[in-house]
C-alpha positions in Angstrom: 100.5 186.9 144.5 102.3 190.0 146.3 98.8 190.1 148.7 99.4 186.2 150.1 102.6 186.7 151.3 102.9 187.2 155.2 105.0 190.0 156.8 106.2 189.3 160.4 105.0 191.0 163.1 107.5 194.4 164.0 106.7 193.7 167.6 107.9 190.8 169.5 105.8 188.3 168.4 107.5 184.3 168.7 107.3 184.1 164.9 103.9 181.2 165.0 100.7 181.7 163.7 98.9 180.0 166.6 96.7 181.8 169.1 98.0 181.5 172.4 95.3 179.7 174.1 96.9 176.4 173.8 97.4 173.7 170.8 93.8 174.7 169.5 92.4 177.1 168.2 89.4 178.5 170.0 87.0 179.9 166.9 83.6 178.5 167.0 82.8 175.5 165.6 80.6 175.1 162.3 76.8 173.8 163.7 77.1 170.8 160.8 80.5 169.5 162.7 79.6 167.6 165.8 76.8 168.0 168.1 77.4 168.2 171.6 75.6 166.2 173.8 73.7 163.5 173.4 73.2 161.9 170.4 69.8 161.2 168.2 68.7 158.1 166.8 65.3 158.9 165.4 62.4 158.3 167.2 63.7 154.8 167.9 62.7 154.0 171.9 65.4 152.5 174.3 66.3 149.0 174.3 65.3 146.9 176.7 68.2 144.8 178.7 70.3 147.5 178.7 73.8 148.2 176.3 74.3 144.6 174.7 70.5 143.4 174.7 71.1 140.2 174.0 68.1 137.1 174.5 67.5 137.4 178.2 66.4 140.6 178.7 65.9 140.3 182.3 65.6 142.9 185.1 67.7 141.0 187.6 70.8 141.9 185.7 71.6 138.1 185.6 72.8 137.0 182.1 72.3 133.7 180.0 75.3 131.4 181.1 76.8 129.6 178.7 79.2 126.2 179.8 82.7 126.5 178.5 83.2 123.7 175.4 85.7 121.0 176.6 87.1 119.0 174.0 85.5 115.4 174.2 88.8 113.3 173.2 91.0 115.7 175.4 88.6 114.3 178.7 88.2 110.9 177.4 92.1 110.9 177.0 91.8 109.6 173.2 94.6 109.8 171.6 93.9 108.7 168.1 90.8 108.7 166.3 89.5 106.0 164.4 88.5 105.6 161.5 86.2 102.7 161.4 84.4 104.0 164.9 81.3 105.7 162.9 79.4 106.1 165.7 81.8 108.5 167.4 82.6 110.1 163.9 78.8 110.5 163.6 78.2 112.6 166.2 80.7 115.2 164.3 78.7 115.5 161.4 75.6 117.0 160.7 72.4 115.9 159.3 73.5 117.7 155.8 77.0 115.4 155.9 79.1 118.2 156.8 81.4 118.1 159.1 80.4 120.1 162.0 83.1 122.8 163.2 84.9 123.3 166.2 83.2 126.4 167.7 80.0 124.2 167.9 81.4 120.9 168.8 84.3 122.4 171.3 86.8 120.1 169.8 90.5 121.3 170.2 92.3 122.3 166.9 95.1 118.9 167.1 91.5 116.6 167.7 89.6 117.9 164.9 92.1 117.9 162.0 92.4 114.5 162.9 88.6 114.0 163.7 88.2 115.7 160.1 90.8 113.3 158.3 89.2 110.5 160.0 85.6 111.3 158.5 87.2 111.7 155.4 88.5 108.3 155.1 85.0 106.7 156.4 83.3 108.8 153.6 86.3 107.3 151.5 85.4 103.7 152.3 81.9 104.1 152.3 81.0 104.1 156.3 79.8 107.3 156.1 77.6 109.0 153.7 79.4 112.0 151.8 76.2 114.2 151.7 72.7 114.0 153.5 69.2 113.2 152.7 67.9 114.8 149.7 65.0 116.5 150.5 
């Protein structure tokens, strides 16, 4: 125990352990750490299409587009949905008899809680079918 305790320095040392090279210490590094440079996957070849793939992997650089979702009630300026108007209602639900959610549909959040409430009440009265064809 006598061993582990530190004596200071007689000469005018500032009193910290630190080197004086900076925050860091400068002692090598164990080779397990991090490598430096680049790094190895395997034997797995490059990608093509670049950082991101994705399904158009194409060499003009020119990526799928994909038109922005506008709600249908917001351009058709309907305010309330009804009820009883199955064909609009059926185009929100799927072929299973669930509802079909806003990121596929583009619905805003106000027209589908009421879109929802309104299937609901169909399925309730029997204008719409609660689940699909059983196949």
């Amino acid at each position: 125990m006598a061993d582990e305790i530190r004596s200071t320095p007689p000469s005018g040392h500032s009193g910290s352990d630190r080197p004086s090279g900076g925050d860091r210490p400068s002692g090598d590094r164990p080779s397990g750490d991090r490598p430096s440079g680049e790094r190895s996957f395997g034997s797995r070849p490059p990608r093509p299409g670049g950082p991101g793939g994705g399904p158009g992997g194409r060499e003009g650089g020119r990526k799928y587009f994909r038109r922005k979702k506008v709600c249908k009630f917001c351009v058709e300026k309907i305010d309330t949905i009804n009820y009883k108007d199955v064909r609009t209602l059926a185009q929100f639900v799927a072929e299973s008899g669930k509802i079909v959610p806003r990121r596929l549909t583009g619905v805003c959040t106000p027209h589908q809680r009421r879109l929802s409430s309104a299937i609901k009440q169909a399925r309730n009265i029997a204008l719409l079918p609660f689940a699909g064809r059983a196949s």
